[in-house]
Residue frames as qw, qx, qy, qz and C-alpha x, y, z in Angstrom:
[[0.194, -0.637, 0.220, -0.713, -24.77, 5.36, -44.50],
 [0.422, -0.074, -0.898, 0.103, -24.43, 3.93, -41.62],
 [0.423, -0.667, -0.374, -0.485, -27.33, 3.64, -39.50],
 [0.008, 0.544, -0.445, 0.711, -27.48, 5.36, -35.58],
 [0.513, -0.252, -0.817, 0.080, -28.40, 4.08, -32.36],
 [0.301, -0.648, 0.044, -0.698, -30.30, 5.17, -29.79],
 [0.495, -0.342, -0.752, 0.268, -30.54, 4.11, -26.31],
 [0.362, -0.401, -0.027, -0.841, -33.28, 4.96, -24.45],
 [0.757, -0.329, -0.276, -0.492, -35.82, 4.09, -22.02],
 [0.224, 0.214, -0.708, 0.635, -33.33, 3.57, -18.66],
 [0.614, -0.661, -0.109, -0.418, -35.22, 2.28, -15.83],
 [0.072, 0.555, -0.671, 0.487, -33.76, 1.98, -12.46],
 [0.871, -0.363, -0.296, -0.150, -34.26, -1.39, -10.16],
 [0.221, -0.770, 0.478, -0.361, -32.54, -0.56, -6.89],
 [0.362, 0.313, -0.810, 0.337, -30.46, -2.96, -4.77],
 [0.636, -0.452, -0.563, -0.274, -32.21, -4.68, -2.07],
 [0.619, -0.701, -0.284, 0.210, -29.63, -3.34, 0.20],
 [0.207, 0.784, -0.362, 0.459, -27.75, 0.01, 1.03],
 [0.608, -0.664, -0.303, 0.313, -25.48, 1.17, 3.55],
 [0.087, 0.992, -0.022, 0.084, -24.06, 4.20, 4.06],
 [0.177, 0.756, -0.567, 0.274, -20.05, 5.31, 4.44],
 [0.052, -0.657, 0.687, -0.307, -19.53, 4.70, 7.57],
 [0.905, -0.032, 0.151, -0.396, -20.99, 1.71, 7.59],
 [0.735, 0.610, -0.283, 0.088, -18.92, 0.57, 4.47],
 [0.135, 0.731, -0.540, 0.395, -15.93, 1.50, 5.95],
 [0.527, -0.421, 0.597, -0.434, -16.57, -0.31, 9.17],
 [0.968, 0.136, 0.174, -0.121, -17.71, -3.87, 7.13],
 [0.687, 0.694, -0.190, 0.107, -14.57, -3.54, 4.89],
 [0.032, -0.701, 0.633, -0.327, -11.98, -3.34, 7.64],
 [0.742, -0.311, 0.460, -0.376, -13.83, -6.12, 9.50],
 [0.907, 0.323, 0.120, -0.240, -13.54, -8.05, 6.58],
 [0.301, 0.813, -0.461, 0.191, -9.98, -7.09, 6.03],
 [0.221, -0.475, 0.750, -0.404, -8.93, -8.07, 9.61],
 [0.843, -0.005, 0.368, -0.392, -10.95, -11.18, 9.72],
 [0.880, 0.458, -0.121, 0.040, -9.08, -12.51, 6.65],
 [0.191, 0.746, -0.531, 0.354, -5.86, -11.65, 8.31],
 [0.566, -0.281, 0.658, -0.410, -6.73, -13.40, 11.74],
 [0.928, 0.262, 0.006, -0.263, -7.84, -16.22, 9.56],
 [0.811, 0.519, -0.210, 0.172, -4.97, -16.71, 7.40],
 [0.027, 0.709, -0.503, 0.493, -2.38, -15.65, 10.38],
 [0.591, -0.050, -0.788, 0.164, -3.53, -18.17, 12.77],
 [0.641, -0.624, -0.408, 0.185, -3.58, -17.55, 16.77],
 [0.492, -0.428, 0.035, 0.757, -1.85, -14.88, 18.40],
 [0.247, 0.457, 0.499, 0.693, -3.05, -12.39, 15.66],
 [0.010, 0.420, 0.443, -0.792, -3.83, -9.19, 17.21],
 [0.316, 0.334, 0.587, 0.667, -6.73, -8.77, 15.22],
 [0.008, -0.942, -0.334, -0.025, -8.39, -5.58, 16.54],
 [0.426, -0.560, 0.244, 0.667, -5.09, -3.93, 16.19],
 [0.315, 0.147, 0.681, 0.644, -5.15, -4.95, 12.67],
 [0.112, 0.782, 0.605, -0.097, -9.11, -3.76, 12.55],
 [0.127, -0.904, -0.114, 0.392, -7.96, -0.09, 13.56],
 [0.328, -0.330, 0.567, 0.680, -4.56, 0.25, 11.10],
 [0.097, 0.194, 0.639, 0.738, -6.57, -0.67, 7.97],
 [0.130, 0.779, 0.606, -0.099, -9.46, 1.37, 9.13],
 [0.188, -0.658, 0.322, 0.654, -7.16, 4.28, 8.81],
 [0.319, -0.287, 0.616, 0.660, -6.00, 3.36, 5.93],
 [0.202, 0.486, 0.842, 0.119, -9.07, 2.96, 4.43],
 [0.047, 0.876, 0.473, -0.084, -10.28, 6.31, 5.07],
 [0.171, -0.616, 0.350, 0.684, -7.11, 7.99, 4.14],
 [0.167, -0.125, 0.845, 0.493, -6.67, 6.29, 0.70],
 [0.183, 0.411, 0.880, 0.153, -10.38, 5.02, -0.04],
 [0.111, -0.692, -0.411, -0.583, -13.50, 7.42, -1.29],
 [0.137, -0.038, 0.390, -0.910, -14.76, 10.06, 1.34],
 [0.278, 0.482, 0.756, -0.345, -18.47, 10.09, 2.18],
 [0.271, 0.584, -0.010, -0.765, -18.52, 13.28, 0.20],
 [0.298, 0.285, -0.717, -0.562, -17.94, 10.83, -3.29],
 [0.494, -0.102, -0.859, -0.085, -19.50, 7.60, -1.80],
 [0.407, -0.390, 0.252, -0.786, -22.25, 8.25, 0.28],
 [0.753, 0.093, 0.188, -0.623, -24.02, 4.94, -0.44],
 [0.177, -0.143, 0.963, 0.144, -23.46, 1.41, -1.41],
 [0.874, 0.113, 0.043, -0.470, -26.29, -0.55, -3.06],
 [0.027, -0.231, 0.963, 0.134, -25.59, -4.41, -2.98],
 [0.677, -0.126, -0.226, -0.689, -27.42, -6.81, -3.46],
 [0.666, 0.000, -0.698, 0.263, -25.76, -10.03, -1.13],
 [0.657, -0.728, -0.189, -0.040, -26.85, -10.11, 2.81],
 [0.842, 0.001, -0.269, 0.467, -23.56, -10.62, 3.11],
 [0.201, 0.303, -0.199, 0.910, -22.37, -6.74, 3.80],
 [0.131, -0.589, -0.098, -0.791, -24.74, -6.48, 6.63],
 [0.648, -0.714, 0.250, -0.090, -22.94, -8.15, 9.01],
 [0.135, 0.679, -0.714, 0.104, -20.00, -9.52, 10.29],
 [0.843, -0.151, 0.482, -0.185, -21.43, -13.17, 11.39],
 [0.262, 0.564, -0.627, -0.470, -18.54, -14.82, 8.85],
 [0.366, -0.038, 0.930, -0.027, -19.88, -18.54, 9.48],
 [0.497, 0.508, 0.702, -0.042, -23.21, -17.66, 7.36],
 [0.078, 0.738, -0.142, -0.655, -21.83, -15.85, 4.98],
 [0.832, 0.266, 0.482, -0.062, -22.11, -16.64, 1.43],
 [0.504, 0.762, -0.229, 0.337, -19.24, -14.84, -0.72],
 [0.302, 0.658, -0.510, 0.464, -17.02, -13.97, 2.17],
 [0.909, -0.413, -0.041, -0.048, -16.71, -17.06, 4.38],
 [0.455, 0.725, -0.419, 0.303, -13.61, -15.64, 5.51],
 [0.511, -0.479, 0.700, -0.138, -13.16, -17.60, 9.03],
 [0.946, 0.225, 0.232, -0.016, -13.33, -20.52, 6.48],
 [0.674, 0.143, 0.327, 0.647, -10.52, -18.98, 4.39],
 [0.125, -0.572, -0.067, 0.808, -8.78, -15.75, 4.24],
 [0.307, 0.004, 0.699, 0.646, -10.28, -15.69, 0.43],
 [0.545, 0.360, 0.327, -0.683, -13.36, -16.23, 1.00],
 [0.782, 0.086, 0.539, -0.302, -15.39, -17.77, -1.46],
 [0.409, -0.135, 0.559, 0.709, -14.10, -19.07, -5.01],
 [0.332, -0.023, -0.465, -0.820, -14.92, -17.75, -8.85],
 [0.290, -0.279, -0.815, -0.416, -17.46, -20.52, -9.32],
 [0.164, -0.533, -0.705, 0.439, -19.15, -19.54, -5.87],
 [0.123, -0.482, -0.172, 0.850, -19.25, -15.91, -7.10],
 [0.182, -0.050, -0.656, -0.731, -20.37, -16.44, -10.96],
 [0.384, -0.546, -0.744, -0.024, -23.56, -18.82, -9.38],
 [0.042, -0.801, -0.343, 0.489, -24.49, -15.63, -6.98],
 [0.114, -0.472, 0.093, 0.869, -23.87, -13.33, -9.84],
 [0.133, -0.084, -0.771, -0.617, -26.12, -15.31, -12.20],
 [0.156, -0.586, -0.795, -0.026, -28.91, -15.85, -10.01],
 [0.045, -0.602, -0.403, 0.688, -28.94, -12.11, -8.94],
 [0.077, 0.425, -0.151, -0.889, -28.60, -11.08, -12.23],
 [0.135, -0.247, -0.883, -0.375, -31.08, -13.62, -13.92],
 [0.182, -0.503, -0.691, 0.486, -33.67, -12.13, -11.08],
 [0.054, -0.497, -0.069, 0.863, -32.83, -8.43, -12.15],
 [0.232, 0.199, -0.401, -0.864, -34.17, -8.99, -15.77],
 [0.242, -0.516, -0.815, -0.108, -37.11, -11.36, -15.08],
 [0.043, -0.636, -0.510, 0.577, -38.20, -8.37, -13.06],
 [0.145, 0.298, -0.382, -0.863, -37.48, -5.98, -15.89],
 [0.586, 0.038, -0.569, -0.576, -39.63, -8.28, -18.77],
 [0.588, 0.079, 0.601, -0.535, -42.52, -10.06, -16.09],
 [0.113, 0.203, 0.931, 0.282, -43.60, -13.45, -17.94],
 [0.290, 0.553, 0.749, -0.224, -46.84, -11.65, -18.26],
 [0.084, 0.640, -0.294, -0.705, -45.51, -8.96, -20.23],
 [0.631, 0.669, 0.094, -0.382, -47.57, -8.81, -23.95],
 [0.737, 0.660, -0.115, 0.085, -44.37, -8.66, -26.15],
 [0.687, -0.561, 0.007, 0.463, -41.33, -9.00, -25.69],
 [0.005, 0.821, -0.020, -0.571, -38.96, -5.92, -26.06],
 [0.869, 0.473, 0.087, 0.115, -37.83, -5.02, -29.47],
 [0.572, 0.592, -0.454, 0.341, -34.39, -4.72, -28.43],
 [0.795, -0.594, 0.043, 0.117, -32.47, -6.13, -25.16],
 [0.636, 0.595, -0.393, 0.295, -29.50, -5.14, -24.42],
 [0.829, -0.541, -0.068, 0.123, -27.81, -6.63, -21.40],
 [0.275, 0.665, -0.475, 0.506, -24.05, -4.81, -20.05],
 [0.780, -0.609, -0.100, -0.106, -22.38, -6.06, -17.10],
 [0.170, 0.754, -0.510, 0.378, -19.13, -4.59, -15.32],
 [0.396, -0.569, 0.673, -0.257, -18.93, -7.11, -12.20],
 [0.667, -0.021, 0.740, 0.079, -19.23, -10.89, -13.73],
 [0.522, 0.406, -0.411, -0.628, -19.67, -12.70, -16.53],
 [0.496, 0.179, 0.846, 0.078, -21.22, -16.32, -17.42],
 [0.460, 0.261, -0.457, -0.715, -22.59, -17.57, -20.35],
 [0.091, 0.431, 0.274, 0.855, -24.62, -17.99, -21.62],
 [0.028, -0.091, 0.373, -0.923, -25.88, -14.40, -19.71],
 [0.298, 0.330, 0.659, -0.607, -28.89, -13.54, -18.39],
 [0.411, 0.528, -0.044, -0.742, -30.01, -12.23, -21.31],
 [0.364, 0.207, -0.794, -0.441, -29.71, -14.96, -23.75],
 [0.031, -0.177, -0.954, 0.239, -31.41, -17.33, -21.21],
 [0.390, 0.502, 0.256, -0.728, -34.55, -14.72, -20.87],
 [0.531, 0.313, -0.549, -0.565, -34.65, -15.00, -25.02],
 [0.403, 0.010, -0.890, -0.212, -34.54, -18.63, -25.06],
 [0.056, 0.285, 0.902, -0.319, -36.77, -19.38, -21.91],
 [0.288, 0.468, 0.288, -0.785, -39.38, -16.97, -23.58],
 [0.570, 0.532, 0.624, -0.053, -39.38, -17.80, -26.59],
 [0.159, 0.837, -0.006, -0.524, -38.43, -14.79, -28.11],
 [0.849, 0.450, 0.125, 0.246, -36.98, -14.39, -31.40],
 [0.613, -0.678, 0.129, 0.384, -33.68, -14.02, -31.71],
 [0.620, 0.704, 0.146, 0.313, -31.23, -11.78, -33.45],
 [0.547, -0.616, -0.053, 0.565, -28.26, -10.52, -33.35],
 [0.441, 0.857, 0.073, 0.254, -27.29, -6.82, -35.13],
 [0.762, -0.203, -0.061, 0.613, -24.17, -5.43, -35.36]]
């Protein structure tokens, strides 16, 4: 028989930083048109550009009514200063930053998020961890590193 699974015990650890729609909307174009003016050179009209894909944005993209809210967790969306930016250093390059710049800020935010979950002072450690993640991957993850820098025993169940 085979045997069932439960998952339980969901806690929420918010982002360190929202912003709302129009907010969104207003970083995302900048960010748009900044990579354009970048990668276009001089003579780029780029507050022309700004307005066009702000449109477009709000035709095409969520409404407030679906996406009220953002949670990130990178300074970066909460301004437009592109020289200290640390993912989208896009007067550097209309790219912005590479994979390996984006895995290394997605490991250290998400190596942060589960040392807050299980606190080194914490008694036991849980008897199951599972660890999902839809925007990156490295290895080994956040989880495996928690096991091994704790100590924990390790197992894996299928």
């Amino acid at each position: 028989m085979p045997k069932q699974s439960v998952i339980g015990d969901f806690r929420i650890l918010r982002p360190r930083f929202t912003g709302d729609h129009p907010a969104s909307v207003q970083w995302l174009a900048a960010a748009h048109a900044r990579s354009e003016a970048t990668a276009r050179g001089p003579g780029f009209d780029e507050g022309a550009f700004f307005r066009s894909i702000e449109r477009h944005i709000r035709r095409f993209g969520c409404g407030p009514a679906s996406l009220a809210f953002r949670g990130f967790e990178l300074e970066d969306f909460m301004h437009t200063d592109w020289e200290r930016m640390r993912i989208f250093t896009l007067a550097a390059d209309p790219h912005g930053a590479g994979m390996s710049a984006r895995m290394e800020a997605f490991s250290e935010i998400v190596d942060a998020k589960l040392e807050a979950f299980y606190p080194a002072e914490a008694d036991a450690p849980p008897d199951e961890l599972i660890h999902v993640s839809c925007t990156g991957y490295v290895a080994p993850s956040a989880a495996q590193k928690l096991v091994v820098k704790r100590g924990w025993q390790q197992r894996v169940g299928v």
